[in-house]
FIFIRO-889989 format. One line per 2 residues: number of its first residue (from 0); their letters; for each residue x negated, y, z negated of N, C-alpha, C. Coordinates in nm, 4 decimals. Example, Ala and Ser with C-alpha at 12.3 -4.5 7.8 and 13.67 -1.06 7.14 Angstrom:
2
0 = as = -1.3190/-0.5690/-0.7800/-1.2300/-0.4500/-0.7800/-1.3200/-0.3300/-0.7800 | -1.2850/-0.2250/-0.7080/-1.3670/-0.1060/-0.7140/-1.2900/0.0030/-0.7870
! end
This chain:
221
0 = xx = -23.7471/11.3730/-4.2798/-23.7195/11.4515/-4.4006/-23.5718/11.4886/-4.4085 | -23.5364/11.5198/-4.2989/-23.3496/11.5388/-4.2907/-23.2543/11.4206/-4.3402
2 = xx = -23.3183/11.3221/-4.3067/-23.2448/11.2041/-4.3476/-23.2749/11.1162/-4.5123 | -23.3864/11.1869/-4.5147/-23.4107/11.1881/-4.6798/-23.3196/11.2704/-4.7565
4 = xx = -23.3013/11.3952/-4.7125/-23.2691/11.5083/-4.7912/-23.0835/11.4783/-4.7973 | -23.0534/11.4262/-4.6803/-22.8834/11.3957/-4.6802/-22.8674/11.2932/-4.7372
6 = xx = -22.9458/11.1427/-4.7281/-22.9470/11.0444/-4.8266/-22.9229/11.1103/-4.9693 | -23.0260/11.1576/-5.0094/-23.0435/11.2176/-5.1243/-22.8856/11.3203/-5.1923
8 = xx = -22.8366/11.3963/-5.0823/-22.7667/11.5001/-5.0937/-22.6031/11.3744/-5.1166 | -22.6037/11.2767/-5.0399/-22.5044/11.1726/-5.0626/-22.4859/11.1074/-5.1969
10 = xx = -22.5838/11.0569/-5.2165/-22.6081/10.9935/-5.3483/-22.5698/11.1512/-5.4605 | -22.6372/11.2141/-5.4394/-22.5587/11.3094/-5.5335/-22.4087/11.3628/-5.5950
12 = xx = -22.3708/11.3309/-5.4494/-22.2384/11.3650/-5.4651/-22.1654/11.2297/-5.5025 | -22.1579/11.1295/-5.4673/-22.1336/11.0054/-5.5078/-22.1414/11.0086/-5.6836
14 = xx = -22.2905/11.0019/-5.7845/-22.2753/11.0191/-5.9129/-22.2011/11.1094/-5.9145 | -22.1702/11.2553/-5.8608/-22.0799/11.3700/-5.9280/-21.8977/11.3328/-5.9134
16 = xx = -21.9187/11.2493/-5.8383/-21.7329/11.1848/-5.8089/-21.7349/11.1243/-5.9353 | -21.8019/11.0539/-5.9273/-21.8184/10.8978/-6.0446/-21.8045/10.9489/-6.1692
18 = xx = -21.8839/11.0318/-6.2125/-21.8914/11.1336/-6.3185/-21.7242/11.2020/-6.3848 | -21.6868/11.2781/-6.2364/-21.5547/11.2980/-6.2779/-21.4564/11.1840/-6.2899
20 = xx = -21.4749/11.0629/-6.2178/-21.3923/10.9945/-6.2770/-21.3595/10.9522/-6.3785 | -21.4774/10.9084/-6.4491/-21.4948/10.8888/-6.5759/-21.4796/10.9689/-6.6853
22 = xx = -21.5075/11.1034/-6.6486/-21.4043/11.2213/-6.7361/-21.2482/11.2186/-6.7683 | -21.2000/11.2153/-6.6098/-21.0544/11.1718/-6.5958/-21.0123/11.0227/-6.6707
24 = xx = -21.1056/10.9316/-6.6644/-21.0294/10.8266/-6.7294/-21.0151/10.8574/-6.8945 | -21.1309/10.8936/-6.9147/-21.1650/10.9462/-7.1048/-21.0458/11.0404/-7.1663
26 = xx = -21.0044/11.1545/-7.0640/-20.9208/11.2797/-7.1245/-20.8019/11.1692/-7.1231 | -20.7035/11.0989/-7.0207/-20.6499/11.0361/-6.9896/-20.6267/10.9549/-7.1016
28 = xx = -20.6791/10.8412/-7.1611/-20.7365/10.7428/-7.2491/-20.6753/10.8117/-7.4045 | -20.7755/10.9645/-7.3984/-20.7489/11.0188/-7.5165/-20.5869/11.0744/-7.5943
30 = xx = -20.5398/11.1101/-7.4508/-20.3566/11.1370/-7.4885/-20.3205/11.0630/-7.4841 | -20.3422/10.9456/-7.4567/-20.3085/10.8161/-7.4996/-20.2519/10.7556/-7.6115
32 = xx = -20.4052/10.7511/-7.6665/-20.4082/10.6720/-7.7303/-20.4156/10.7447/-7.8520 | -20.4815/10.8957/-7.8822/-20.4432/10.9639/-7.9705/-20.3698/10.9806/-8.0158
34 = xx = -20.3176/10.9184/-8.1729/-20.1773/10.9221/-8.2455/-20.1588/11.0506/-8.2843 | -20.2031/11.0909/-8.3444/-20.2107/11.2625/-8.4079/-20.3201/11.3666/-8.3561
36 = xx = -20.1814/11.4264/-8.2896/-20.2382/11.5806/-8.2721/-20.2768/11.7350/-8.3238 | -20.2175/11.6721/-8.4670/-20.1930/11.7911/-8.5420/-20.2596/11.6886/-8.6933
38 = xx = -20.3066/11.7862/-8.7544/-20.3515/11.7788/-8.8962/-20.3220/11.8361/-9.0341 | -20.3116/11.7727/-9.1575/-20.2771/11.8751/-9.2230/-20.3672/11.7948/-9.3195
40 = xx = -20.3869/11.8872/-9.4737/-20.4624/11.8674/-9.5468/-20.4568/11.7115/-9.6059 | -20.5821/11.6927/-9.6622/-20.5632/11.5568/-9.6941/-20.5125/11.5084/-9.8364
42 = xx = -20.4927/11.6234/-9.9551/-20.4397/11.6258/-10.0696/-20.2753/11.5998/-10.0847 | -20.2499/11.6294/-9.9639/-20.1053/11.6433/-9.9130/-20.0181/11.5135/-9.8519
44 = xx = -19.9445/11.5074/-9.8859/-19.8732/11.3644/-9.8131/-19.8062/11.4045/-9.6920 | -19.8318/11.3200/-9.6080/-19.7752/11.3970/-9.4905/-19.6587/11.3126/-9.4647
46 = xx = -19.6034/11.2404/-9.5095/-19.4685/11.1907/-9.5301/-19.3580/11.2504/-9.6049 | -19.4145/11.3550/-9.7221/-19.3193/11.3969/-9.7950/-19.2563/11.5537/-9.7508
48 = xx = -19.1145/11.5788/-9.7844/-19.0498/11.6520/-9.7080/-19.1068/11.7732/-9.7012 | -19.2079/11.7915/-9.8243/-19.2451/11.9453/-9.8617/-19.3643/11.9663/-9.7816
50 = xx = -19.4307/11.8400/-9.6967/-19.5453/11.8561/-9.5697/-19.4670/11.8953/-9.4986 | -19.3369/11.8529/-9.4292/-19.2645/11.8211/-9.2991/-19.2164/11.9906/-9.3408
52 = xx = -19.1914/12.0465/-9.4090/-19.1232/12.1698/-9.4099/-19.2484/12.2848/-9.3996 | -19.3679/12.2911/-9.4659/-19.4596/12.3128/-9.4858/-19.5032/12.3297/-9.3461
54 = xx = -19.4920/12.2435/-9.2733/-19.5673/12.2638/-9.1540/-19.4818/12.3454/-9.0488 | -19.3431/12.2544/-9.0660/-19.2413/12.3827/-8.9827/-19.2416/12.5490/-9.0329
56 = xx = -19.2630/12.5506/-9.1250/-19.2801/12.7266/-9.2069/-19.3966/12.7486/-9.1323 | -19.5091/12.6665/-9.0814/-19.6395/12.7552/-9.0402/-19.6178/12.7923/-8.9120
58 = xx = -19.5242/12.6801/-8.8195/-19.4970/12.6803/-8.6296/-19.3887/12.7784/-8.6284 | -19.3237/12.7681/-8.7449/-19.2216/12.9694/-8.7417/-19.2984/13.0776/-8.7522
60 = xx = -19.3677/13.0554/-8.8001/-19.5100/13.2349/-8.7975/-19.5600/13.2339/-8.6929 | -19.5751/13.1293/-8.6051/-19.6733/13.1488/-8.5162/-19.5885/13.1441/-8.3661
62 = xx = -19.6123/13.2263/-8.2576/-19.5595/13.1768/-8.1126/-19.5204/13.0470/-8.1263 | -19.3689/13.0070/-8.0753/-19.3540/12.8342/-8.0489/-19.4157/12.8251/-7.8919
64 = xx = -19.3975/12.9156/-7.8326/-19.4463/12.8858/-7.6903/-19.5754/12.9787/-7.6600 | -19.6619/12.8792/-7.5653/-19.7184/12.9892/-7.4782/-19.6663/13.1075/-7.3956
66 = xx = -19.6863/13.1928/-7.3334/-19.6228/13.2826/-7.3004/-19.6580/13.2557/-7.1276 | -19.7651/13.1504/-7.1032/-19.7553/13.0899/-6.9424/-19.6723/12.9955/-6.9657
68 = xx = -19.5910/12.9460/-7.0218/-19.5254/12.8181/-7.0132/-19.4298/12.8351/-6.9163 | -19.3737/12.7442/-6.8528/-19.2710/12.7325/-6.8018/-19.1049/12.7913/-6.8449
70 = xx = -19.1021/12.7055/-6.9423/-18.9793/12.6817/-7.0315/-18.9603/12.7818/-7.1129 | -18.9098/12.8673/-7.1531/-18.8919/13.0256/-7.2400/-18.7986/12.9930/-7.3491
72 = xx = -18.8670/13.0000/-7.4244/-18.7259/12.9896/-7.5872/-18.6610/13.0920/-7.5626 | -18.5274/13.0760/-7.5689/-18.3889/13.1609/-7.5748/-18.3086/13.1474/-7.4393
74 = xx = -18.4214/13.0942/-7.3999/-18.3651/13.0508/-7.2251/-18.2779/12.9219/-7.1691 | -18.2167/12.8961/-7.0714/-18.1180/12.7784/-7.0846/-18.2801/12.6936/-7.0420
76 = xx = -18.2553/12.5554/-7.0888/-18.3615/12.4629/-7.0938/-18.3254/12.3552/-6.9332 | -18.4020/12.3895/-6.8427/-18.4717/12.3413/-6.7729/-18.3912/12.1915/-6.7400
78 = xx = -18.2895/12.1483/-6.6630/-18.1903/12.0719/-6.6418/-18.2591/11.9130/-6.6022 | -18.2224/11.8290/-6.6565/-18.2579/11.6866/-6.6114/-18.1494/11.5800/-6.5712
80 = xx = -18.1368/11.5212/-6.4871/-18.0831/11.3776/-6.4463/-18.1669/11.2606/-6.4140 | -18.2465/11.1760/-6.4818/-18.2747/11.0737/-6.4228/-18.2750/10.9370/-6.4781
82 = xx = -18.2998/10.8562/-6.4256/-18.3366/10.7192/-6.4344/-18.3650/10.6959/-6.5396 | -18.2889/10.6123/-6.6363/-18.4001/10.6224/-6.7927/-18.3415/10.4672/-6.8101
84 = xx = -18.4172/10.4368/-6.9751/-18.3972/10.2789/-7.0329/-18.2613/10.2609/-7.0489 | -18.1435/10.3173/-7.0700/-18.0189/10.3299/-7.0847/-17.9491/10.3633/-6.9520
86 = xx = -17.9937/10.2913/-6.8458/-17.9262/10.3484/-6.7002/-17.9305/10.4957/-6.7022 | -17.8690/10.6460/-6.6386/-17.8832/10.7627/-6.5430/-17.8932/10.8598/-6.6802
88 = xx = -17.9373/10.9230/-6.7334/-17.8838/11.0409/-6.8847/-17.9481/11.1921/-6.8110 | -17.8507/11.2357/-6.8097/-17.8768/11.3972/-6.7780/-17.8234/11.4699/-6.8922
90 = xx = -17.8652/11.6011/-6.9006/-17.8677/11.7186/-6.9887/-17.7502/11.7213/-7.0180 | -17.6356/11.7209/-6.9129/-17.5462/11.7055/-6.9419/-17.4628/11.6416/-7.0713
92 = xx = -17.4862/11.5014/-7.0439/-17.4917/11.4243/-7.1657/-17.4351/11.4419/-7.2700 | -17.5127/11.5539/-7.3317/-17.5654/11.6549/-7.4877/-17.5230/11.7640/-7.5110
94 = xx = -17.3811/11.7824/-7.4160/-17.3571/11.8889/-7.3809/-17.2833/11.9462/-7.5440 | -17.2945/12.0201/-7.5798/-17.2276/12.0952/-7.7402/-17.3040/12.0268/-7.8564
96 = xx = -17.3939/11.9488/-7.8412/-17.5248/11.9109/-7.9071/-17.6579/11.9610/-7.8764 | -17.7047/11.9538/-8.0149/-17.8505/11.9893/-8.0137/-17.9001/11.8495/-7.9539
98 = xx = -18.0254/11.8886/-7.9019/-18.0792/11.7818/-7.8269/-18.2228/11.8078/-7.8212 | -18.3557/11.6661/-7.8958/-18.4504/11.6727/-7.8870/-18.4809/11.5998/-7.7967
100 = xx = -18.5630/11.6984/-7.6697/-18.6363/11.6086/-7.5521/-18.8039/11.6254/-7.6104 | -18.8637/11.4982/-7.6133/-19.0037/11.4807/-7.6315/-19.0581/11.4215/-7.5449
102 = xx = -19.1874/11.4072/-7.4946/-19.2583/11.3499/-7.3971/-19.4230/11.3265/-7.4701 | -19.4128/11.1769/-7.3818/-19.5256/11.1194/-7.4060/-19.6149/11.0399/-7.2929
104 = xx = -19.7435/11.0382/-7.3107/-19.8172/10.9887/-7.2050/-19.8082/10.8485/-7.1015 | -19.8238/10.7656/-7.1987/-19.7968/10.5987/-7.1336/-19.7434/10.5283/-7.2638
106 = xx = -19.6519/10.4119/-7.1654/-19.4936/10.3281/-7.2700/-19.6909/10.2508/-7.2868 | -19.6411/10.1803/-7.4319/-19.7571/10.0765/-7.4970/-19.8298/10.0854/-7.5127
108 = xx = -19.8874/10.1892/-7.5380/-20.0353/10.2789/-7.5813/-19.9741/10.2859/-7.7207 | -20.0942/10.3309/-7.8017/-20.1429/10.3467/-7.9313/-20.0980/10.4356/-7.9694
110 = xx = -20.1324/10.5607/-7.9082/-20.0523/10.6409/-7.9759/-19.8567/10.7355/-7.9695 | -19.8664/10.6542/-7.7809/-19.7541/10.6464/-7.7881/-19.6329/10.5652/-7.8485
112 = xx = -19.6491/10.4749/-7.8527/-19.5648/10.3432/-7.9545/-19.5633/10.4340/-8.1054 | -19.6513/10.4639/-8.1546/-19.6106/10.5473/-8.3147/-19.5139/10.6497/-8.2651
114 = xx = -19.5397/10.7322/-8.2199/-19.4520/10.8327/-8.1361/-19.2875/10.8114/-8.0869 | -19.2769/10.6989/-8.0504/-19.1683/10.6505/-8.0193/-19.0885/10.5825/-8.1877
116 = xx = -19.1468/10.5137/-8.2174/-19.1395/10.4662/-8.3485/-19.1073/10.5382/-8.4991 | -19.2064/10.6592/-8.4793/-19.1739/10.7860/-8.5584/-19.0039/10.8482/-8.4967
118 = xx = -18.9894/10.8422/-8.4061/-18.8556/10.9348/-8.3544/-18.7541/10.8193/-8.3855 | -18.7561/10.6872/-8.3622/-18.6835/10.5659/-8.4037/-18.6744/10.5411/-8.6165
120 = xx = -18.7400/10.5949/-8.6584/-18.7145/10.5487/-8.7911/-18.6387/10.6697/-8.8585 | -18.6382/10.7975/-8.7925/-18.5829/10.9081/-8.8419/-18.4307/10.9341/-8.7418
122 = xx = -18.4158/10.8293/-8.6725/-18.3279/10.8445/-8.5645/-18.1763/10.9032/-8.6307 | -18.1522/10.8326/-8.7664/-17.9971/10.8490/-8.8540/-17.9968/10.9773/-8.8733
124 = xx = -18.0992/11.0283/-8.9388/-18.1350/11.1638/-9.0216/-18.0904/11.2632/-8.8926 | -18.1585/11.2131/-8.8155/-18.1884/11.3272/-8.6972/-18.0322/11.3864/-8.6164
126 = xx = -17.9773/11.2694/-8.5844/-17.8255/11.2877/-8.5735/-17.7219/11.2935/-8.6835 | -17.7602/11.3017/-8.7902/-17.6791/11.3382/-8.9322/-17.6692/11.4699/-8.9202
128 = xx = -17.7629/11.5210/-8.8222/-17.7922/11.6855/-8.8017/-17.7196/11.7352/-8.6708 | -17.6521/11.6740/-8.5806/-17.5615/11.6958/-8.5358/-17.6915/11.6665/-8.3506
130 = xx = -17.7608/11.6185/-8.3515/-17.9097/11.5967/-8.3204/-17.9192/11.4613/-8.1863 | -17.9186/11.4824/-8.0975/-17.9696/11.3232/-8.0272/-18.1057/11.3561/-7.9405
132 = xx = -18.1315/11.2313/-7.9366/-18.3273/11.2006/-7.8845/-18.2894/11.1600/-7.7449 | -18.3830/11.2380/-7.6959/-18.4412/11.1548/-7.5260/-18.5883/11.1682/-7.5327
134 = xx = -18.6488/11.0485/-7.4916/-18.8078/11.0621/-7.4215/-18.8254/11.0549/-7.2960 | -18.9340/11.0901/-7.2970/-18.9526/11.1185/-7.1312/-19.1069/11.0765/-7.1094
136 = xx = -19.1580/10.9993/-7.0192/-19.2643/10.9707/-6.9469/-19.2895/10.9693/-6.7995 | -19.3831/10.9803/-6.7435/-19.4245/10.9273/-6.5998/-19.4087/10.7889/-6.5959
138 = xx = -19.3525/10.6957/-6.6658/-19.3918/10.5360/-6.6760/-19.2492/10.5141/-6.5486 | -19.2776/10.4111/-6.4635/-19.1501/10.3384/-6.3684/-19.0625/10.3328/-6.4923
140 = xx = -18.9063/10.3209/-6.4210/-18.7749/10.2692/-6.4817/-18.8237/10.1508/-6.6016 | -18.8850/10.0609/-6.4792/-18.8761/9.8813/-6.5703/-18.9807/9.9176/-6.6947
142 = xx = -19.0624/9.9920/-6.7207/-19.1456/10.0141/-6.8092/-19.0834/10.0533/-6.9003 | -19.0379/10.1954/-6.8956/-18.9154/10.2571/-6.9870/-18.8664/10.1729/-7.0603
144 = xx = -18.7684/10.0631/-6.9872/-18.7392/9.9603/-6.9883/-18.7427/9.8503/-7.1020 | -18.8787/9.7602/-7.0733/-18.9587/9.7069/-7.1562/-18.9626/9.7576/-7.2753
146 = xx = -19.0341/9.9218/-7.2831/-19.0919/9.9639/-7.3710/-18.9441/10.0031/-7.4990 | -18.8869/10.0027/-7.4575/-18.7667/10.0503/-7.5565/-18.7007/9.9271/-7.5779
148 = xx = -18.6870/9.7911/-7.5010/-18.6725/9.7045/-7.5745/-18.7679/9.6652/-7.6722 | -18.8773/9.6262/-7.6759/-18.9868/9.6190/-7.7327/-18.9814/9.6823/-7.8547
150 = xx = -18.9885/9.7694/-7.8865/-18.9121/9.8412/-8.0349/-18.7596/9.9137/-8.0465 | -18.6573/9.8388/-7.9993/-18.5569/9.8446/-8.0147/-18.5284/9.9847/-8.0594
152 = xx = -18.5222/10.0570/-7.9214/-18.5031/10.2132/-7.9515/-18.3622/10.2666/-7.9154 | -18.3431/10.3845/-8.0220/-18.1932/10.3650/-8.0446/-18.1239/10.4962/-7.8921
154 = xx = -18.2641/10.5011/-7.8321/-18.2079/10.7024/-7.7231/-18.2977/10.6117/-7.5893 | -18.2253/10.7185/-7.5067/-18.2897/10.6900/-7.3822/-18.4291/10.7185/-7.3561
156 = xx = -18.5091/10.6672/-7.3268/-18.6216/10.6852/-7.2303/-18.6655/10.7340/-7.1065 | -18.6554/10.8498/-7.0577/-18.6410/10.9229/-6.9019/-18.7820/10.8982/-6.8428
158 = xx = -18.7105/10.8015/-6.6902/-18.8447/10.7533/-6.5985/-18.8851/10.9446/-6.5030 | -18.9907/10.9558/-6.5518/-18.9739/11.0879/-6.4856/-19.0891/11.0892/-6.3703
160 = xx = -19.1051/10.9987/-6.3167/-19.2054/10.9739/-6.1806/-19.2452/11.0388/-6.1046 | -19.3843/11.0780/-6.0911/-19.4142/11.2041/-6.0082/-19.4435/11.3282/-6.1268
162 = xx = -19.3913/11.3489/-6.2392/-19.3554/11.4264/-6.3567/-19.3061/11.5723/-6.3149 | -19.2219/11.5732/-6.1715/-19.1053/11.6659/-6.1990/-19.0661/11.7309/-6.3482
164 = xx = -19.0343/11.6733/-6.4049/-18.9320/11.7644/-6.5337/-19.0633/11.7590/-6.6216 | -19.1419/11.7065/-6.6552/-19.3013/11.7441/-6.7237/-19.3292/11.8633/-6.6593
166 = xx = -19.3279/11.9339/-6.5299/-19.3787/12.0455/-6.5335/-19.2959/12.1138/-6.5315 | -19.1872/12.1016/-6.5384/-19.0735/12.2184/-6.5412/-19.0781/12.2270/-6.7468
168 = xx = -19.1178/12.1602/-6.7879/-19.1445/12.1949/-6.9534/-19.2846/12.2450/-6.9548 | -19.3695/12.2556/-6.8690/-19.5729/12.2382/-6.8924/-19.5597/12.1282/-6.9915
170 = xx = -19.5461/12.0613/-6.9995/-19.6051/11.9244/-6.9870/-19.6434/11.8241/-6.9783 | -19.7084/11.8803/-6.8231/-19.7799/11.8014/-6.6762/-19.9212/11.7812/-6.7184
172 = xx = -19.9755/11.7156/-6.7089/-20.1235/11.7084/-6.6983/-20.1768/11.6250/-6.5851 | -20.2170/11.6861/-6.4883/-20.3007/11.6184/-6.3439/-20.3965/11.6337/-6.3790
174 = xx = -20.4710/11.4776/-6.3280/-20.6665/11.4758/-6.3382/-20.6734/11.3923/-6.1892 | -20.7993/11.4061/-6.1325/-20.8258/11.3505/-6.0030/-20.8466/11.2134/-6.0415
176 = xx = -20.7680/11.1585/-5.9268/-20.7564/11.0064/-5.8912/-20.6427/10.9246/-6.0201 | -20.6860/10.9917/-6.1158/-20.5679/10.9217/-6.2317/-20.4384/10.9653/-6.1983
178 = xx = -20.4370/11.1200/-6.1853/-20.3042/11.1257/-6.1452/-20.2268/11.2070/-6.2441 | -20.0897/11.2265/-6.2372/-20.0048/11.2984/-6.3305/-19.9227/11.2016/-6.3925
180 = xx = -19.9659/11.2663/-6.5551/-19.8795/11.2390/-6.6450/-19.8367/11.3180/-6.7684 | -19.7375/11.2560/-6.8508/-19.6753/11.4097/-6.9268/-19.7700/11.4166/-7.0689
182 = xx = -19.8219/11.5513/-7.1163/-19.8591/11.5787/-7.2666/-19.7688/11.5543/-7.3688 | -19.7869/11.5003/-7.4445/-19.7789/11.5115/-7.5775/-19.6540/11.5969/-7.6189
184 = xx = -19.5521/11.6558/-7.5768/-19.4849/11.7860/-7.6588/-19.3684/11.7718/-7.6914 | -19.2662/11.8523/-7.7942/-19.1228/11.8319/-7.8408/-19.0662/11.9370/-7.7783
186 = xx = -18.9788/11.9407/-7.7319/-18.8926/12.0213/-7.7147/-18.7558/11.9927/-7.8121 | -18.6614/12.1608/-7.8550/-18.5568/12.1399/-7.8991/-18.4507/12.2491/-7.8729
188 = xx = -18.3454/12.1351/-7.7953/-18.2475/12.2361/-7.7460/-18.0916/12.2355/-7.7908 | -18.0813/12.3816/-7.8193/-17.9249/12.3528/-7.9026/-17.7901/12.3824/-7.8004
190 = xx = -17.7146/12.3382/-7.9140/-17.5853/12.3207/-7.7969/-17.5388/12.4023/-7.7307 | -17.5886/12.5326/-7.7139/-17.5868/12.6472/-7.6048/-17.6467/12.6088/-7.4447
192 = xx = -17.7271/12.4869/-7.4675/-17.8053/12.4301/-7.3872/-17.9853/12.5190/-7.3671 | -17.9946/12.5967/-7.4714/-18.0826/12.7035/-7.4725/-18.2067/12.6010/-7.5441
194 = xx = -18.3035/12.6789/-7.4879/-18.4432/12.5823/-7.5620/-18.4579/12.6852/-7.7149 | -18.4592/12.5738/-7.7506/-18.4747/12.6866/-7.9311/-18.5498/12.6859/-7.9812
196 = xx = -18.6711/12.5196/-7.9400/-18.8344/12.5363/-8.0161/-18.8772/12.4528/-7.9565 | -19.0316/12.4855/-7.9149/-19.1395/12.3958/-7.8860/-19.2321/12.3108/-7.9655
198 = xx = -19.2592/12.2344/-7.9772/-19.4018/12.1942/-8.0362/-19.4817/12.1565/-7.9354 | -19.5242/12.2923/-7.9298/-19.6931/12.2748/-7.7920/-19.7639/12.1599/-7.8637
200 = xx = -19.7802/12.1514/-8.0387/-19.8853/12.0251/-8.0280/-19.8145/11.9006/-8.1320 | -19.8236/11.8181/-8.1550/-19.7201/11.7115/-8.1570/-19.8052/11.5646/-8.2533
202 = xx = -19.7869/11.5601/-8.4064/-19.8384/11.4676/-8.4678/-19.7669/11.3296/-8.4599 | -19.8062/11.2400/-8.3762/-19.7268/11.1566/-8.3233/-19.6623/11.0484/-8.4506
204 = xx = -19.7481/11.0475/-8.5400/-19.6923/10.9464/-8.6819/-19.5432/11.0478/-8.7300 | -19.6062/11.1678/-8.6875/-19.5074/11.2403/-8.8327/-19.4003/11.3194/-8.7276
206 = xx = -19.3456/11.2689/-8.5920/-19.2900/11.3530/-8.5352/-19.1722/11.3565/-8.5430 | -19.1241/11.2629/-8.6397/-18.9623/11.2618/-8.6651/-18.9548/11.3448/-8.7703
208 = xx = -19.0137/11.3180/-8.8990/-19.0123/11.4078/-8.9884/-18.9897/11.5415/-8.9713 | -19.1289/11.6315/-8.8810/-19.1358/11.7439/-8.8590/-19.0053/11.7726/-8.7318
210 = xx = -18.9138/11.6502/-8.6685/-18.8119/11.7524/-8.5639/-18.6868/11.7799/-8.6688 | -18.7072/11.6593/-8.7838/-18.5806/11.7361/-8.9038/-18.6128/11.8371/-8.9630
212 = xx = -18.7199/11.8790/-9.0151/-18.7532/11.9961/-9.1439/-18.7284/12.1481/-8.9872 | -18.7779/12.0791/-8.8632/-18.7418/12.2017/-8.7514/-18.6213/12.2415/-8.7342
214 = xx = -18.5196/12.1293/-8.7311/-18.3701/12.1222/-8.7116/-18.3250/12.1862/-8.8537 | -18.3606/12.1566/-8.9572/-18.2887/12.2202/-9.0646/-18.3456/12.3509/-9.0810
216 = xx = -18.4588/12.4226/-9.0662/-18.4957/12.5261/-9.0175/-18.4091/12.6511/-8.8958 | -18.3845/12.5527/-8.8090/-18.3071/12.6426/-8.6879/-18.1621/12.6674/-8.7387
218 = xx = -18.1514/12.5375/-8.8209/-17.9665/12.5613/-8.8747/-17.9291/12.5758/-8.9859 | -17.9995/12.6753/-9.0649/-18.0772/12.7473/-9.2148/-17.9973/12.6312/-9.3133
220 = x = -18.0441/12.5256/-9.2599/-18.0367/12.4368/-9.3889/-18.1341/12.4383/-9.5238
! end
């Protein structure tokens, strides 16, 4: 009966691993591949400037940050040097510029490629605003790499391995056995080097749009 009951007690735990793995691969899968994180009405164009402003007027009423976050608006923003698609780019860099750092899950996913793509088609606008882009992933260098040749992207790509600087922003996301990789989020920091706004949640089609109507917002355009 003992050796029934531990058989038994094995096999249990075995489906309950299995179980979580398969959780971990799904949540995983879902920041993925999920293009949009954010919603807005469907009467509404979410291309036109009066959505993109519309929505920045609602993330000004409300906390930009959690108040567990890491990263503190008004605070100097959280320093980076690494490895990216453009050889070494640190904070430095950007220094007397505003500077949007965004992060995304995995280079060639679904919903990361719009994401990247969205920040690439608004790229002129964005630095017309006095404005430059970095992304940031857990993906190796050569991925980065790839992935920014691949849609001919005009900013660096930061290999952030391990996701060091993902948790020095929160967002890190660890799941068992998958591992760590970065959420979904914008950061925007002005040439004080100070973090000036978050987007805890991040519509990956429309994320260029909404970092200009933010930028002309912060610089009462």
């Amino acid at each position: 009966q003992t050796l029934v009951c531990l058989a038994q007690q094995s096999k249990t735990q075995q489906t309950t691993i299995a179980m979580g793995f398969r959780l971990s691969l799904l949540v995983a899968a879902a920041a993925c591949i999920a293009p949009s994180m954010a919603f807005a009405p469907a009467a509404v164009s979410l291309r036109s400037p009066a959505a993109a402003a519309s929505r920045a007027s609602a993330r000004s009423a409300a906390s930009p940050l959690d108040l567990n976050m890491a990263a503190t608006v008004g605070a100097p923003a959280p320093p980076f040097s690494l490895p990216s698609s453009k050889g070494t780019t640190s904070i430095g860099d950007f220094k007397g510029k505003w500077t949007v750092l965004f992060f995304f899950p995995k280079a060639f996913t679904q919903g990361c490629t719009c994401h990247v793509q969205s920040m690439e088609e608004e790229a002129r606008a964005i630095r017309a605003l006095g404005a430059e882009i970095v992304g940031a992933s857990t993906d190796p260098v050569n991925k980065c790499v790839e992935f920014s040749e691949a849609y001919s992207l005009s900013y660096p790509l930061l290999s952030d391995e391990g996701g060091s600087l993902a948790k020095e922003y929160d967002s890190a996301i660890s799941l068992p056995i998958v591992g760590t990789f970065a959420n979904r989020k914008t950061f925007i920091i002005n040439p004080k080097g100070e973090l000036a706004y978050a987007f805890d949640k991040v519509n990956a089609k429309e994320a260029g749009p909404d970092v200009i109507a933010q930028l002309k917002s912060l610089q009462g355009k």
